[in-house]
mmCIF file of the C-alpha atoms, coordinates in Angstrom:
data_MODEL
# 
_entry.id   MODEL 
# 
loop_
_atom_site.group_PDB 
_atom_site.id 
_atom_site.type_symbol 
_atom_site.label_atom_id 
_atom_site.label_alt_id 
_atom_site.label_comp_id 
_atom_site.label_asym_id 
_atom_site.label_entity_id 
_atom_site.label_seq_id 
_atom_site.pdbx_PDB_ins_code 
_atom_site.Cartn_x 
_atom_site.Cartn_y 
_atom_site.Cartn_z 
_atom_site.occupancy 
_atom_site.B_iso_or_equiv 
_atom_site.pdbx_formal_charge 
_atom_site.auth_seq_id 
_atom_site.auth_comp_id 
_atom_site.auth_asym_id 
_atom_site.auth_atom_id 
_atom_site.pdbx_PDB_model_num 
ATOM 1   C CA . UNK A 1 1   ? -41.301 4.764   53.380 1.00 0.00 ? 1   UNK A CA 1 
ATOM 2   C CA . UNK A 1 2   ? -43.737 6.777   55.187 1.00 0.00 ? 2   UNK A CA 1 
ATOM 3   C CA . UNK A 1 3   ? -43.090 4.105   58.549 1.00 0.00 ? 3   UNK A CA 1 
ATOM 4   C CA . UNK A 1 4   ? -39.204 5.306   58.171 1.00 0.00 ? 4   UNK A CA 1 
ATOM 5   C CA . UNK A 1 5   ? -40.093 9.025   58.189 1.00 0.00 ? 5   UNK A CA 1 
ATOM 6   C CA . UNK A 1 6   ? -42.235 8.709   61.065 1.00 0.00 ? 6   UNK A CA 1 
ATOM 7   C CA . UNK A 1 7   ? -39.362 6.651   62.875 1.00 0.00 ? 7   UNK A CA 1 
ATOM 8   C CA . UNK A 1 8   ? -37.423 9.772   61.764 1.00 0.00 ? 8   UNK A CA 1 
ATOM 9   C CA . UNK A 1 9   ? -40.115 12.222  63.203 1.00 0.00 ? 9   UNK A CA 1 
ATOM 10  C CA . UNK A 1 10  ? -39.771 10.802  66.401 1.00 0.00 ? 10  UNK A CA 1 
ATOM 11  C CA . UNK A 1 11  ? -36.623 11.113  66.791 1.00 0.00 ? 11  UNK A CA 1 
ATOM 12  C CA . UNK A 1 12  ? -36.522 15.090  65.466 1.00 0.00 ? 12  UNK A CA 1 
ATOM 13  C CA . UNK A 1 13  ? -38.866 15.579  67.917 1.00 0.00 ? 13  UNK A CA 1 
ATOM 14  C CA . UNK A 1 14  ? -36.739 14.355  71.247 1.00 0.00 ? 14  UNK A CA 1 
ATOM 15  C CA . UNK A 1 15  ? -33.495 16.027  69.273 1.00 0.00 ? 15  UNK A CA 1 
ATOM 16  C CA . UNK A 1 16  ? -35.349 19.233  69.082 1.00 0.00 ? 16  UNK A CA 1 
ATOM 17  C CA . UNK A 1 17  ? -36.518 18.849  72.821 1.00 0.00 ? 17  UNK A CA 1 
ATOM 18  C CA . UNK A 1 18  ? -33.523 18.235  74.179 1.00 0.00 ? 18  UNK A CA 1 
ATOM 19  C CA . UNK A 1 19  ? -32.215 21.043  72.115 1.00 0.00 ? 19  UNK A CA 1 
ATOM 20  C CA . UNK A 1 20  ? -34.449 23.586  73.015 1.00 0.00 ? 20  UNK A CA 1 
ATOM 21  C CA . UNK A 1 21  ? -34.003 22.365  76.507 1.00 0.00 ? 21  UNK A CA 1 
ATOM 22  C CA . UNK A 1 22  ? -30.053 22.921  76.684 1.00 0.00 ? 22  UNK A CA 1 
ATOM 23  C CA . UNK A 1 23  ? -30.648 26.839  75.635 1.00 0.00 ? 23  UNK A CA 1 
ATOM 24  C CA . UNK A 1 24  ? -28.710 29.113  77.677 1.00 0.00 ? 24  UNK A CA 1 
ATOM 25  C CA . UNK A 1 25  ? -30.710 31.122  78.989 1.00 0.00 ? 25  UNK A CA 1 
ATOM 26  C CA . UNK A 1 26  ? -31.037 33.293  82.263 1.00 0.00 ? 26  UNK A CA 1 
ATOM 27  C CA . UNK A 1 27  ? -32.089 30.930  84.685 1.00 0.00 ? 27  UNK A CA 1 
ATOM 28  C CA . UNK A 1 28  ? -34.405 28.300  82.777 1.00 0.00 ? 28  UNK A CA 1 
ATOM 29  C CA . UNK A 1 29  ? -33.244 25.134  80.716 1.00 0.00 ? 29  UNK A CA 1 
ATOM 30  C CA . UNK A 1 30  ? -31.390 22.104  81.522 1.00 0.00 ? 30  UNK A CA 1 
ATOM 31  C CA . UNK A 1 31  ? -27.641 23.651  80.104 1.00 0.00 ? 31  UNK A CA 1 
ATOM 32  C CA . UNK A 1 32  ? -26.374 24.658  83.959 1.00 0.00 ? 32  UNK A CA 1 
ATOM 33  C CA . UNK A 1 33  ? -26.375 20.495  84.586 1.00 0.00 ? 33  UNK A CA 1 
ATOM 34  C CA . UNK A 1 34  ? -22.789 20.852  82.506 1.00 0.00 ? 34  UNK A CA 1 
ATOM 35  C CA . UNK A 1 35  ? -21.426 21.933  85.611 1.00 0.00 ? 35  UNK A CA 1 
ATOM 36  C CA . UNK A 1 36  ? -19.392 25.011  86.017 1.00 0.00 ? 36  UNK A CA 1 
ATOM 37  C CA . UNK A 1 37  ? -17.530 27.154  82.943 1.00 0.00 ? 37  UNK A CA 1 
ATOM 38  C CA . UNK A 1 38  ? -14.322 25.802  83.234 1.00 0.00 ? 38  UNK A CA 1 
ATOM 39  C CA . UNK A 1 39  ? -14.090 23.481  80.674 1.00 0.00 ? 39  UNK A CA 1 
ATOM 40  C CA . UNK A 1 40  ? -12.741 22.384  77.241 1.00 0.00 ? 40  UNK A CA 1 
ATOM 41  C CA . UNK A 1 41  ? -16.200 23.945  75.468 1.00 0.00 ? 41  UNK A CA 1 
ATOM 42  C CA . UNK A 1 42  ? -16.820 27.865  76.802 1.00 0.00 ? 42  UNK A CA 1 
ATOM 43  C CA . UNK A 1 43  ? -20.348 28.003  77.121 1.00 0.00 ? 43  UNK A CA 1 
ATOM 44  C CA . UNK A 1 44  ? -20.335 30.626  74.302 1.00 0.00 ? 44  UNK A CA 1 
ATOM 45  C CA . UNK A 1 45  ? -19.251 28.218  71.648 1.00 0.00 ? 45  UNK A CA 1 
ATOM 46  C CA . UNK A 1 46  ? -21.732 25.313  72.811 1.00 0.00 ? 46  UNK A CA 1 
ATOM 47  C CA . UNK A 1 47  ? -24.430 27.997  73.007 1.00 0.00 ? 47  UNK A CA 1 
ATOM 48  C CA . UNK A 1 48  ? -23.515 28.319  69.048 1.00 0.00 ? 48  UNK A CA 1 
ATOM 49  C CA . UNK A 1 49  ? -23.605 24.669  68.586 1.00 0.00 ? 49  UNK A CA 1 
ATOM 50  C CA . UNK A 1 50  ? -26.903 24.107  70.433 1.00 0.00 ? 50  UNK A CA 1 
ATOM 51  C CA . UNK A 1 51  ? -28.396 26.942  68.278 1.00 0.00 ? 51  UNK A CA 1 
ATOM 52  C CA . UNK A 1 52  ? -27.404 25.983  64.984 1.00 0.00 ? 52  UNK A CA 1 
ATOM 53  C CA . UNK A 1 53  ? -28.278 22.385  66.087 1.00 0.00 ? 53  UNK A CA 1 
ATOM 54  C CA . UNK A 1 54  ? -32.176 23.548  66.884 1.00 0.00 ? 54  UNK A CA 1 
ATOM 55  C CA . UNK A 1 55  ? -31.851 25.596  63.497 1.00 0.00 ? 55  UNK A CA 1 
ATOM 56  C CA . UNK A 1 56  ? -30.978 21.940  61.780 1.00 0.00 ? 56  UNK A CA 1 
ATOM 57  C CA . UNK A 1 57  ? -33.305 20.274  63.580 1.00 0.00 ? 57  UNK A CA 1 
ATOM 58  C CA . UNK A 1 58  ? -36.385 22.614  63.406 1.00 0.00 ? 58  UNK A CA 1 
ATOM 59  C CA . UNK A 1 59  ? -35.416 22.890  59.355 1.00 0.00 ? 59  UNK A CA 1 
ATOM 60  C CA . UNK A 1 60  ? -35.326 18.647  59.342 1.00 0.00 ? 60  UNK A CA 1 
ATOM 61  C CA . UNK A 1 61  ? -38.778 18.455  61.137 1.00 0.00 ? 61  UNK A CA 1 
ATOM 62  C CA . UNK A 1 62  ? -40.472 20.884  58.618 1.00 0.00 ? 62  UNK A CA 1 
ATOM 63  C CA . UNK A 1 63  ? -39.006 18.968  55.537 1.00 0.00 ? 63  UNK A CA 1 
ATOM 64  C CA . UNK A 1 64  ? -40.066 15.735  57.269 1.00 0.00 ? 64  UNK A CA 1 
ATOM 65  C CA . UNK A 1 65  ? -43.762 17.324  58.138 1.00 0.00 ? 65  UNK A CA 1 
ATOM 66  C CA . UNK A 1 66  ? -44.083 18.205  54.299 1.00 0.00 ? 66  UNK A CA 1 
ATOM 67  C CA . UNK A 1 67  ? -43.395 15.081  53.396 1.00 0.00 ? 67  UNK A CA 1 
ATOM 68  C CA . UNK A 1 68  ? -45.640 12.847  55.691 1.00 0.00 ? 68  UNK A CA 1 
ATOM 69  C CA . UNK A 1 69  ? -48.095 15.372  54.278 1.00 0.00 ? 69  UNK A CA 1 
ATOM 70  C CA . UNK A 1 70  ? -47.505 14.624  50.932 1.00 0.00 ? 70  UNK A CA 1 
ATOM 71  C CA . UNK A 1 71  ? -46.979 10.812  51.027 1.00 0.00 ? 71  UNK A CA 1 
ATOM 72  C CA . UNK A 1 72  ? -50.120 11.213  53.298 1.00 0.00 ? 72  UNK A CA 1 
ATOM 73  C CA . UNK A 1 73  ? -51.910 13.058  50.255 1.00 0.00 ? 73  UNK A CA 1 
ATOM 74  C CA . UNK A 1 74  ? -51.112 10.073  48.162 1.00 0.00 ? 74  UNK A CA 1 
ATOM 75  C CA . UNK A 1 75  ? -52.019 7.059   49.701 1.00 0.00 ? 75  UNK A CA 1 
ATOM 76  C CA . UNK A 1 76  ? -55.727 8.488   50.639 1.00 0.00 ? 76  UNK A CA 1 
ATOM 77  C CA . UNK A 1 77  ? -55.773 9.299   47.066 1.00 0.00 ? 77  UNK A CA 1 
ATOM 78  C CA . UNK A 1 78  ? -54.996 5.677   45.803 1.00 0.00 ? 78  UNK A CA 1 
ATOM 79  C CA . UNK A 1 79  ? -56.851 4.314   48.053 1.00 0.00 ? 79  UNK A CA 1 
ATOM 80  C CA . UNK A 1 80  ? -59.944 6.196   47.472 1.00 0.00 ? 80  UNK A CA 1 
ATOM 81  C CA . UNK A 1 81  ? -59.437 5.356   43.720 1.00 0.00 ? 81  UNK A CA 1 
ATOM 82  C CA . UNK A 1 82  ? -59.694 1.551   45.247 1.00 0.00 ? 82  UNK A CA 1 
ATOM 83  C CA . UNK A 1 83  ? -62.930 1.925   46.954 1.00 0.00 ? 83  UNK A CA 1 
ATOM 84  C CA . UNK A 1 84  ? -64.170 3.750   43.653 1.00 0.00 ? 84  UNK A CA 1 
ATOM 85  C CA . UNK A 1 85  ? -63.279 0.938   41.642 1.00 0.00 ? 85  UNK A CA 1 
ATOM 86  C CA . UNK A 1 86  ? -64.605 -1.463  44.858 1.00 0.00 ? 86  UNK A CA 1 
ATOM 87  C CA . UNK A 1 87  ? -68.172 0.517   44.560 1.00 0.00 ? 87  UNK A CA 1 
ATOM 88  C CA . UNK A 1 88  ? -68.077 0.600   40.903 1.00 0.00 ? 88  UNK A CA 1 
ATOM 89  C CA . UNK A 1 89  ? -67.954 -3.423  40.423 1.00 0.00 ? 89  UNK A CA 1 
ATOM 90  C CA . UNK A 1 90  ? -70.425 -3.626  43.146 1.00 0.00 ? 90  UNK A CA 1 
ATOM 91  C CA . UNK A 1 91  ? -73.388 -1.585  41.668 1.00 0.00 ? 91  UNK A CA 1 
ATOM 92  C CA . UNK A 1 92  ? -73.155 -3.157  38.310 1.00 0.00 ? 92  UNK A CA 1 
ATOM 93  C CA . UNK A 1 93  ? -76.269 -4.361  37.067 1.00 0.00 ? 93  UNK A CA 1 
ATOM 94  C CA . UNK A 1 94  ? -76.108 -8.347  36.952 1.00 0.00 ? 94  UNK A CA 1 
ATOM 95  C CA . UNK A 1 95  ? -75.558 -10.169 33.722 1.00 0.00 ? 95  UNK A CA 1 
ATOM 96  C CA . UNK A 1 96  ? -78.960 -11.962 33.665 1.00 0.00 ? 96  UNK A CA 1 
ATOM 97  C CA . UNK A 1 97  ? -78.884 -14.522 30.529 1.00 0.00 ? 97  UNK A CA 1 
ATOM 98  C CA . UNK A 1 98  ? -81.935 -14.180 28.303 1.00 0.00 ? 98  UNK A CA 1 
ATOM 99  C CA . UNK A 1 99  ? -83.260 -17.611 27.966 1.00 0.00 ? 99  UNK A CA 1 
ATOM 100 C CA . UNK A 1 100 ? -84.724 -18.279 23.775 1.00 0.00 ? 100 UNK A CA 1 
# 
């Protein structure tokens, strides 16, 4: 589970890049590479798209963050109940038979 949300991190993060990138903006940003205005998409409605896609995306990344955090959380958890248990068995005082 936690290997498929990274997987799934990763690829938020170049989505949200490439997002971010394709802002409209005044001069900066990769979103004059489309070439001129003239075509099917006015640049008005894939400025629209490209914003509500880095809404989606920034809202998926959080979610995701939360829960690596969480899943994160648990396995230090369980595993630190392990080394408890590990440390416990250890420092036992040996079973030394009394002889009659």
């Amino acid at each position: 589970m936690l290997t498929l949300l990274l997987v799934l991190q990763f690829v938020v993060v170049v989505s949200l890049i490439l997002a971010v990138s394709l802002q409209q903006s005044s001069s900066d940003g990769v979103s004059g590479l489309a070439g001129g205005g003239h075509g099917i998409v006015s640049s008005k409605a894939s400025a629209n798209f490209i914003t509500k896609t880095t809404f989606i995306l920034a809202f998926v990344f959080m979610i995701n963050s939360l829960c690596l955090a969480k899943l994160t959380i648990m396995d230090l958890q369980k595993s630190g109940k392990i080394i408890e248990s590990i440390k416990e068995a250890v420092n036992q005082d040996p079973v030394v038979p009394i002889s009659q």
